[in-house]
Structures are given as structure tokens and as C-alpha cells.
N, C-alpha and C positions, 0 to 999 in steps of 0.2 A: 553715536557713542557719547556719553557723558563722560566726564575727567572730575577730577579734583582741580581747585585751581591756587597756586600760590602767587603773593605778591610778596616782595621788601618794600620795607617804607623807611622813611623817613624826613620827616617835614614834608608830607606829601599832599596836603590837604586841599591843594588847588590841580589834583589830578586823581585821589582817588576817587570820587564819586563818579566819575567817567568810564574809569577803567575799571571797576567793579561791574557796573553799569551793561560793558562791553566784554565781561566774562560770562556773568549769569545765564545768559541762556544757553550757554556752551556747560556748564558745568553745575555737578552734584553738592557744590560745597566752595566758598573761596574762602582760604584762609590765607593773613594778613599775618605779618612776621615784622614785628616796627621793633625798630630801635629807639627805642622810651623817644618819640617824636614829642619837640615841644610844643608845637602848633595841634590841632583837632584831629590831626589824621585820625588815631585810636577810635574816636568817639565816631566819625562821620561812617568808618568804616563799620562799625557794630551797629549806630544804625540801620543802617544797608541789609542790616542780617550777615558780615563776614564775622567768620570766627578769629577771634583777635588774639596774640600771643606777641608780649614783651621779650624782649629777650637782646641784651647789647651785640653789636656790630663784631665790635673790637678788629675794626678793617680788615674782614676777612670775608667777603660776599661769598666762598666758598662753602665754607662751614655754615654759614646761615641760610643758602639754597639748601645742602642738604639735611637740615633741621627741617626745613619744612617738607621735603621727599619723605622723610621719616615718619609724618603725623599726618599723611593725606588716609583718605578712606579706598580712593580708586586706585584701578592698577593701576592708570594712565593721569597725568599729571600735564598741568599749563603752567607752565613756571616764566610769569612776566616781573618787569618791571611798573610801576606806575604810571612811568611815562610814554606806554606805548599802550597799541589797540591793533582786533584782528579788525582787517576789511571784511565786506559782504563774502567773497572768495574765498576768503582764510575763514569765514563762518561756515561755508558751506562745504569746504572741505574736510574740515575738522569733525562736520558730524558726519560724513558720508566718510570717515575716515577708519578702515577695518585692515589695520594691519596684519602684515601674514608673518608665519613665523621668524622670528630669528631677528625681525627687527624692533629697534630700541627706540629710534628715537626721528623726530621730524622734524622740517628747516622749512622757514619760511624767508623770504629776499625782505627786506627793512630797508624801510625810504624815512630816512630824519628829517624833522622839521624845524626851521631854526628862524627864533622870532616873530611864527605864524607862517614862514616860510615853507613849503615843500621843498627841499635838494632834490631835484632831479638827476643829479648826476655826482655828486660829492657823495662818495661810496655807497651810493645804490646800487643795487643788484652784486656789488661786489662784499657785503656786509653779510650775510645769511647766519640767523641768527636760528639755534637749539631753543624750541619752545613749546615741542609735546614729547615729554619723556615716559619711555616705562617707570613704575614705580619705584625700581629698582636700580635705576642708575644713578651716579652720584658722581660730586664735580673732582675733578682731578686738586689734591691738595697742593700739589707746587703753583698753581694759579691763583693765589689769595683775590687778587684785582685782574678782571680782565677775564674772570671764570669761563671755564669750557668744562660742560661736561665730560668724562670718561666713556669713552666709546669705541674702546678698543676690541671691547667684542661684541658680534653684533650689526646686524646693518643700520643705515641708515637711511630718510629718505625724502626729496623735496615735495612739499607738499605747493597745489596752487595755492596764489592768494597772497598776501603783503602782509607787515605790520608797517604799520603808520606809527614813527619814534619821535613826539616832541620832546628831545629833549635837552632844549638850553633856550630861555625866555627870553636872550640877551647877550651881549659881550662879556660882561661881567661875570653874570653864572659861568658860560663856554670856559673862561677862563680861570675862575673860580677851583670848577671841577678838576679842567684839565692838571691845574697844581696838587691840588688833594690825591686824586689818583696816581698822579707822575711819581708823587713824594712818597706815599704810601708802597708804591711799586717796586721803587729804586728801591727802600730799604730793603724790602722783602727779600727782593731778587739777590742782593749784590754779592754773593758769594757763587750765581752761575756767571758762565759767560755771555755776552751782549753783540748788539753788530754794533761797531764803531758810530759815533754821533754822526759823522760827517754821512755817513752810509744812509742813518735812516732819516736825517732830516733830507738830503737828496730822493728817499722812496717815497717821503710825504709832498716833499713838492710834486714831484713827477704826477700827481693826481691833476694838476695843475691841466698841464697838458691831456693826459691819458685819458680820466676820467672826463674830462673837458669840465672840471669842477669850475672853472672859469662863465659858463653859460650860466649859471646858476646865482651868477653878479657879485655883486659883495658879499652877498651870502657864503657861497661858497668859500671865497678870498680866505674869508675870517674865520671858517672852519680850518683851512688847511694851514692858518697861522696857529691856529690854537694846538692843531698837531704837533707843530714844529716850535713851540714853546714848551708844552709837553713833554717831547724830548729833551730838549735841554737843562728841566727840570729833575727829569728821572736820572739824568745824567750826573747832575750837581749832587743829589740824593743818593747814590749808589756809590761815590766817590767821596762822600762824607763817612758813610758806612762802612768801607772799608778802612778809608783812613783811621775809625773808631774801631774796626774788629784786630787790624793790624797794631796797635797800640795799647789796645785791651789782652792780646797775645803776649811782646814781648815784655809788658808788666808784670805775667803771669813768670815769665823764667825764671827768673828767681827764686822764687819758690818753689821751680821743678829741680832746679840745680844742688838745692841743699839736701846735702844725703840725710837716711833716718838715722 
């Protein structure tokens, strides 16, 4: 089977040529969804032959995955990131892949790579990640960051085969990211409810031991720190937000309180 293929970019110009690269022979078409990137992505990718479409972020990978579900040609869609690739297994499932009715969408187990590193065990096999959709499904809007497709009707189904996810070159980036997303998060989120900090940086260490993310050496370490900064960040951010929605509220009384 052929697919459509989508990517988001941005600043990605030291991964798209690969990951295009590692689409093409799986797919009819890849289309590129960049957020005005300042660096060559656009360009590197057009040469490749993808079809390239600008269109700003505005921190909601939601709505920009299903902008691009929306202009695919196939019924069945690859919706990756840049910074990952299928394996031989994940290529050869994917074309011997004939779904039967009723089902929507496929998962494959993701192993991150960090600094050149493989994790072997720092949320392998525990990460499975949505990344052959019918044409027709679309990301749940309450997850701006952190997006899952909608699959509430519908089966679903793990396909053989890995993505391979380099995704942080460094401490710096890991941590980088982790604040932009954390930050980005918290605001969105801060009017649901949350598990207490102490609760999830407790569930991120526990990787520690569980996933024995500890074999995986300093690598691992620095990933499970960056979790647990993470949190602490969406936490500061979600508690900014509120204390700005709460005070944006009772500024408004006043003006509810005067009769016409």
C-alpha cells in the first residue's frame, strides 16, 4: 500500500533530508508543513521533490497535524515528525499492511536517541507512538502539545517494526524543548485538572528503577531529569495562568455589578 506522507518542520534542516529520504519509498507524495523555518528546511525539502506549505505553528501541533490530514491525496496517511524514521520492519510492514474494516489507525513502539545514543530502555516499548492514519481522523483539540489522535471510534492496531526518534542533539536542546513544551502546556491546560507535582515527578523518576532507564547510563539519567524539570515547569506555568485568569475575572466584576 502507498500512503500520503506528512511531516512538521521547523528549523529542521539537519533531519529533513533523511527523513524524507526514509518516507519515499513507503509513500505517493510527502508533504512538508513548516512553520516559516529560518534555516533551509523549505528549500532542502522542495528539492527532494516534497510538496512544501507555510503555514504558522501558533503552538498548537494539533491543528497543524490535521491541516495536513486535510490536503493529503491517500486515504491512508504517515504523519511523522523529522526527527524520527521507520526501520527495515516498520518498512516492510507498512507495505504489506491491508487493513480490515473498521480500523483507523497503526502504532508502532519508538526507541529515542539521545546524543547519537540509542535508549534502550528510557520509555522504550513503553512510548507507542499513532503514525499510519485513515485519512479521516483528526487530533483531539484539548491536546494543543503532546497531540493524540482521536480514536474513539474505530480500532486500532500495533503494527511490527520501530521508529528510530533522534530527538535532542544534546542537554541543552533536551532542556530547551522540555521548557517550551512544559510552558506552552501549562498555559493551555490550566483551567483542567492535573495530578499533583509531587505525584508526577515521583511517576517520572520511578522510570528510574522500572524502566531500569538507569542501564542506559547518563543518557538515560539526563532524560529522566529533563522530565522532571519539565514538570516543574508546566507547573510554574499553569499557576501563572491561573493566578492571570483569576484576576482577569474579578477585574471584570465591576462591570457585571453595574446595573443598566
Amino acid at each position: 500500500m502507498k500512503y500520503s506522507a506528512v511531516i512538521l518542520t521547523r528549523n529542521e534542516q539537519h533531519n529533513i533530508a533523511e527523513c524524507i529520504g526514509n518516507l519515499q519509498p513507503l509513500a505517493n507524495e510527502v508533504i512538508v508543513v513548516d512553520d516559516y523555518s529560518a534555516d533551509d528546511t523549505p528549500n532542502i525539502a522542495a528539492d527532494l521533490g516534497a510538496i512544501v506549505f507555510q503555514r504558522p505553528l501558533n503552538n498548537n501541533w494539533a491543528e497543524q497535524r490535521d491541516f495536513g490530514m486535510e490536503i493529503t491525496a491517500s486515504p491512508w496517511v504517515l504523519m511523522v515528525d523529522a526527527d524520527e524514521r521507520f526501520d527495515s520492519l516498520a518498512h516492510k510492514s507498512l507495505t504489506e499492511f491491508n487493513p480490515i474494516n473498521g480500523v483507523r489507525a497503526a502504532s508502532f513502539i519508538r526507541r529515542s536517541h539521545f546524543n547519537g545514543r540509542p535508549l534502550n530502555h528510557f520509555r522504550y516499548k513503553g512510548d507507542p507512538q499513532f503514525r499510519a492514519l485513515h485519512s479521516n481522523v483528526r487530533y483531539m483539540p484539548t491536546r494543543p502539545v503532546h497531540e493524540l489522535p482521536d480514536l474513539v471510534e474505530g480500532e486500532t492496531i500495533r503494527l511490527p517494526g520501530q521508529i528510530e526518534h533522534y530527538w535532542h542533539l544534546d542537554t541543552k536542546e533536551l532542556f530547551s524543548k522540555w521548557k517550551r513544551y512544559s510552558e506552552i502546556e501549562g498555559r493551555m491546560l490550566a483551567e483542567k485538572s492535573q495530578r499533583p507535582l509531587p505525584v508526577k515527578i515521583v511517576r517520572h523518576l520511578a522510570r528510574i528503577p522500572i524502566e531500569q532507564a538507569y542501564l542506559d547510563g547518563w543518557a538515560g539519567i539526563v532524560n529522566v531529569a529533563g522530565e522532571v524539570y519539565g514538570d516543574i515547569i508546566h507547573a510554574r506555568a499553569r499557576k501563572n495562568a491561573i493566578r492571570e485568569l483569576t484576576a482577569n475575572n474579578i477585574s471584570a466584576l465591576p462591570s457585571l455589578l453595574i446595573p443598566n
